[in-house]
C-alpha positions as CSV (number, residue, x, y, z in Angstrom):
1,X,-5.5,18.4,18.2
2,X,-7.6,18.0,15.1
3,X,-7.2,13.5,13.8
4,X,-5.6,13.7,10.8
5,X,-7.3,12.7,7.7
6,X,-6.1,10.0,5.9
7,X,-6.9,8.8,2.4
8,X,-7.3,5.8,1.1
9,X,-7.4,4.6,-2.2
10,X,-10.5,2.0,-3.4
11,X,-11.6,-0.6,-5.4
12,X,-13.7,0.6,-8.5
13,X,-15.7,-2.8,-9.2
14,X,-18.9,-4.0,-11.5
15,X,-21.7,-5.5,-10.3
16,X,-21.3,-5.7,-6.4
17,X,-24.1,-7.1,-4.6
18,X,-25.1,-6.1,-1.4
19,X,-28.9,-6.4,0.1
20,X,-31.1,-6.0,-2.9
21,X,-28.9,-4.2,-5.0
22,X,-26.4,-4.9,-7.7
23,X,-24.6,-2.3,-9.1
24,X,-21.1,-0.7,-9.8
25,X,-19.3,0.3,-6.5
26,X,-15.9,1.9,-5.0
27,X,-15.2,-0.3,-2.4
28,X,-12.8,-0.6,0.4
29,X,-12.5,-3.6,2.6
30,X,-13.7,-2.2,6.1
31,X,-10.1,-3.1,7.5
32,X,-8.8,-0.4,6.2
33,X,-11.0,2.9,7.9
34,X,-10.9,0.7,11.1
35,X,-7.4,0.5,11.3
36,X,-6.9,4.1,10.4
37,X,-9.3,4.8,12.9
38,X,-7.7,2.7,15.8
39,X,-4.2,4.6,14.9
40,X,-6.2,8.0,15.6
41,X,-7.2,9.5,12.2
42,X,-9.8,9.9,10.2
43,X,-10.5,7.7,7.3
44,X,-11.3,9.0,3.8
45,X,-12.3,7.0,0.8
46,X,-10.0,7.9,-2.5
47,X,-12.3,6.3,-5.3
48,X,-10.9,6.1,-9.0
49,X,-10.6,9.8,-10.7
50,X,-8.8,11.4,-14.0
51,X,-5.0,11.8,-13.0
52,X,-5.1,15.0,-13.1
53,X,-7.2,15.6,-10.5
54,X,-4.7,13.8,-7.8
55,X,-3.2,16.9,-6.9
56,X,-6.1,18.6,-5.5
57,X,-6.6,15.3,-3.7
58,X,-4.1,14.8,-2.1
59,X,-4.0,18.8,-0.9
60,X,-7.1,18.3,1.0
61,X,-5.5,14.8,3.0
62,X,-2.6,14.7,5.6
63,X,-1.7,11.4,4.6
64,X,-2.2,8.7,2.3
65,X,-2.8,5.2,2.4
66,X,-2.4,3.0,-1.2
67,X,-4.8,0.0,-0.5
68,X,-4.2,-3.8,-1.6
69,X,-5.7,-5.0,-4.5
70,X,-5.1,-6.4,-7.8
71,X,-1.5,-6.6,-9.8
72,X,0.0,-4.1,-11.2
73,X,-0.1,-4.1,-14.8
74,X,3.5,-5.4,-16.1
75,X,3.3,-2.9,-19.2
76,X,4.2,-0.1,-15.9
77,X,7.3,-1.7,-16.3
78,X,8.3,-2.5,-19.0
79,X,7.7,-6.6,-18.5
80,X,6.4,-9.5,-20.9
81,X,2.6,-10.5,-18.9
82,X,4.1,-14.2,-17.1
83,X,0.6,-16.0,-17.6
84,X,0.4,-16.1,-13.7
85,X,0.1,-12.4,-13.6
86,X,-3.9,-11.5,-13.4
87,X,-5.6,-9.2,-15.2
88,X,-5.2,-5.5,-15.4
89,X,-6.8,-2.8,-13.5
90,X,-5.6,0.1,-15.7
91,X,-7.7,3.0,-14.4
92,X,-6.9,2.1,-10.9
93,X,-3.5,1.9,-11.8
94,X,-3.5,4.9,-13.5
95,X,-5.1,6.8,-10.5
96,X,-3.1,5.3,-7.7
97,X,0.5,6.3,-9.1
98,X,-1.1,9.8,-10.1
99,X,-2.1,9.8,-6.3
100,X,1.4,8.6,-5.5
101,X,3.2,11.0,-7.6
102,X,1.3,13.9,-5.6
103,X,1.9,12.9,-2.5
104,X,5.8,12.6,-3.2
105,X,5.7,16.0,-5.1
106,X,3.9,17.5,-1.6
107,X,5.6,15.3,0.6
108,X,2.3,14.1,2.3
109,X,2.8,11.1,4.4
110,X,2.5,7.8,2.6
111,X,2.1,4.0,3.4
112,X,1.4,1.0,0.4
113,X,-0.2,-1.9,1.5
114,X,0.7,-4.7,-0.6
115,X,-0.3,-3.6,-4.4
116,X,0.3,0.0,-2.8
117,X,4.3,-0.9,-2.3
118,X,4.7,-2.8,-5.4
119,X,2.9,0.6,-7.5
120,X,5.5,2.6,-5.0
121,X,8.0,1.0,-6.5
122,X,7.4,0.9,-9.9
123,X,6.4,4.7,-9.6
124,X,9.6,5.3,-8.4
125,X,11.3,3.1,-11.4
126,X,11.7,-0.1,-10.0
127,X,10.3,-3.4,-11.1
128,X,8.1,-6.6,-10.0
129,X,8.6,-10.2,-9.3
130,X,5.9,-11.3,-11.5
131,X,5.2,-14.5,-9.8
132,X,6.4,-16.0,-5.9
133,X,5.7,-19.5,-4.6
134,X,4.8,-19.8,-0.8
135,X,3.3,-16.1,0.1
136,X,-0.3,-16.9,-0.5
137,X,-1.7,-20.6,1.1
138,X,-4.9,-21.0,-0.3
139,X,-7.2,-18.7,-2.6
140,X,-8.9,-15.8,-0.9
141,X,-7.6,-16.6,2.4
142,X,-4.5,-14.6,4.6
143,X,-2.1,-16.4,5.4
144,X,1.2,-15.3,8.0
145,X,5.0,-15.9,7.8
146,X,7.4,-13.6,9.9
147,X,9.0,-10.4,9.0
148,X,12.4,-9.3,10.0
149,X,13.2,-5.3,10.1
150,X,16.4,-3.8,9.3
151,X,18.0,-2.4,12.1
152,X,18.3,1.3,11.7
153,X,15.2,2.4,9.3
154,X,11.8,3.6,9.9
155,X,10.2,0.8,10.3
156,X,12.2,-0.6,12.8
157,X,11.9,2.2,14.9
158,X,7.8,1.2,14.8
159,X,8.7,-2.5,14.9
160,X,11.8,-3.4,16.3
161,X,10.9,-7.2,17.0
162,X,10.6,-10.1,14.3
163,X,6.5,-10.7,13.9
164,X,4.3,-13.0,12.5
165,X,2.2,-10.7,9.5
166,X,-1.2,-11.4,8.0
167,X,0.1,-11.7,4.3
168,X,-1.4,-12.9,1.1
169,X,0.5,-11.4,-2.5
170,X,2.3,-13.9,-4.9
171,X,4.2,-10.8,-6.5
172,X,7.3,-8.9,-4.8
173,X,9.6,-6.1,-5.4
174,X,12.4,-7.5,-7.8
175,X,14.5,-3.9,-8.7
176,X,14.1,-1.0,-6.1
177,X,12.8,2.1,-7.0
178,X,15.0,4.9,-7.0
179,X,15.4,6.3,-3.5
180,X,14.2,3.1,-2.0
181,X,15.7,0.6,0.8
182,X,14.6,-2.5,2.0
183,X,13.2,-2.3,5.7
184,X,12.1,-5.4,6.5
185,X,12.4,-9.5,4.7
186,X,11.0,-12.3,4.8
187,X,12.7,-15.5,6.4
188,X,13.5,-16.6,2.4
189,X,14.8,-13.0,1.7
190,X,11.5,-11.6,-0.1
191,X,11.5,-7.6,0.3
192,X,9.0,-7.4,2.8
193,X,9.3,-3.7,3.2
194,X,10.8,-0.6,1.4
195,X,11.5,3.2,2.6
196,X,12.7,6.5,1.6
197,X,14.8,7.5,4.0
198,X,15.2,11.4,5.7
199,X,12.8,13.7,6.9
200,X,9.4,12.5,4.1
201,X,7.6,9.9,6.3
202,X,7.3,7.2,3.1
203,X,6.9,3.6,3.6
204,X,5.6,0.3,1.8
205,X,4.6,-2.9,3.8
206,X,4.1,-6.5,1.0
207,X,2.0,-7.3,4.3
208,X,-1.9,-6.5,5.2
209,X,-2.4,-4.8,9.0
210,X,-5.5,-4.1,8.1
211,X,-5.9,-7.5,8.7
212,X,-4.3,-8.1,11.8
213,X,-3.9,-6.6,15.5
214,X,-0.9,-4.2,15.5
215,X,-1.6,-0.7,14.7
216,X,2.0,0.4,14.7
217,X,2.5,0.7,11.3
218,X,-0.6,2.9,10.6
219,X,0.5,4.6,13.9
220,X,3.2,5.9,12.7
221,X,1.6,7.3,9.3
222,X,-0.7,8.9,10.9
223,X,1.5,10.9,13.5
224,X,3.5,11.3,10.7
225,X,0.4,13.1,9.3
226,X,-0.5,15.2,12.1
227,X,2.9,16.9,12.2
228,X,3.2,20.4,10.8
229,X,4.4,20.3,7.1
């Protein structure tokens, strides 16, 4: 059987350095194709584009993966800007929920890391904790804390135990998106995790396993992919 081919959205940054060079790039931390890769698919790279210009996207991928990154712009919905919140990325955000929106519409497979289930959410209507103490240790640097599924959804039939997950976000989900349930919490009662439930394999984890050992999540999007539509 052919791997799946899995898309990944990207960073579109200015002036990244690397050997002599210093130049605009679309960049994906290397976590991310790895990890696709140990689940058994193949990784491509989903760099900024027009909107309208998702759909065709997304018809030539089996799956979709939303990557971390930076917050989501609080005019998405419909919040003052708390002066924690950093600055926008509007043509990513733009892109990513047009990529989202397609994938729902064809009922691709879909997993948000992070920023990718907060944009989830608020695609689907929902809204964001602006600012949350305690999820992020020390500037540019993972931290862990436990997660705890709820019995009964998806992701508790990937990950039925409580684990320790590589985590650094100082935003959360605050009001689901429609057609949304919570699938996993932190031990203060953070929505760690959100799902659709029935037969449209969609899932958002605040967590990074890109950045840790356990390819079950990732698993599980990408058999998800590989199954006949």
């Amino acid at each position: 059987m052919a791997r799946p081919l899995i898309g990944v959205s990207t960073y579109l940054e200015t002036g990244a350095r690397w050997g002599v060079w210093e130049l605009d790039a679309a960049l994906l931390p290397a976590g991310y194709p790895r990890l696709v890769q140990r689940a058994g698919g193949l990784a491509a790279m989903l760099s900024p584009d027009a909107p309208e210009h998702a759909a065709a996207a997304i018809a030539r991928v089996d799956g979709l993966v939303i990557a971390g990154g930076p917050d989501v712009d609080p005019d998405r919905y419909g919040a003052v800007r708390d002066p924690r919140t950093g600055p926008p990325a509007r043509e990513r955000d733009t892109w990513e929920l047009a990529l989202i929106g397609a994938a729902l519409a064809a009922r691709v497979p879909l997993l948000g890391v992070c920023r990718g289930m907060q944009l989830l959410n608020v695609a689907l209507g929902g809204t964001l904790v602006q600012h949350l103490d305690g999820h992020a240790e020390l500037v540019g640097v993972f931290g862990g804390h436990p997660v705890k599924p709820v019995p009964g959804t998806r992701y508790a039939a990937l990950v039925a135990e409580e684990t320790t997950v590589p985590t650094y976000h100082h935003q959360s989900v605050d009001r689901l998106g429609k057609g949304l349930v919570p699938c996993a919490h932190a031990a203060d009662g953070t929505v760690e995790a959100v799902e659709m439930p029935g037969d449209h394999w969609v899932l958002g984890v605040q967590w990074h396993p890109e950045m840790g050992e356990d390819p079950r999540v990732m698993r599980g999007l990408v058999e998800a992919a590989a199954r006949p539509a």
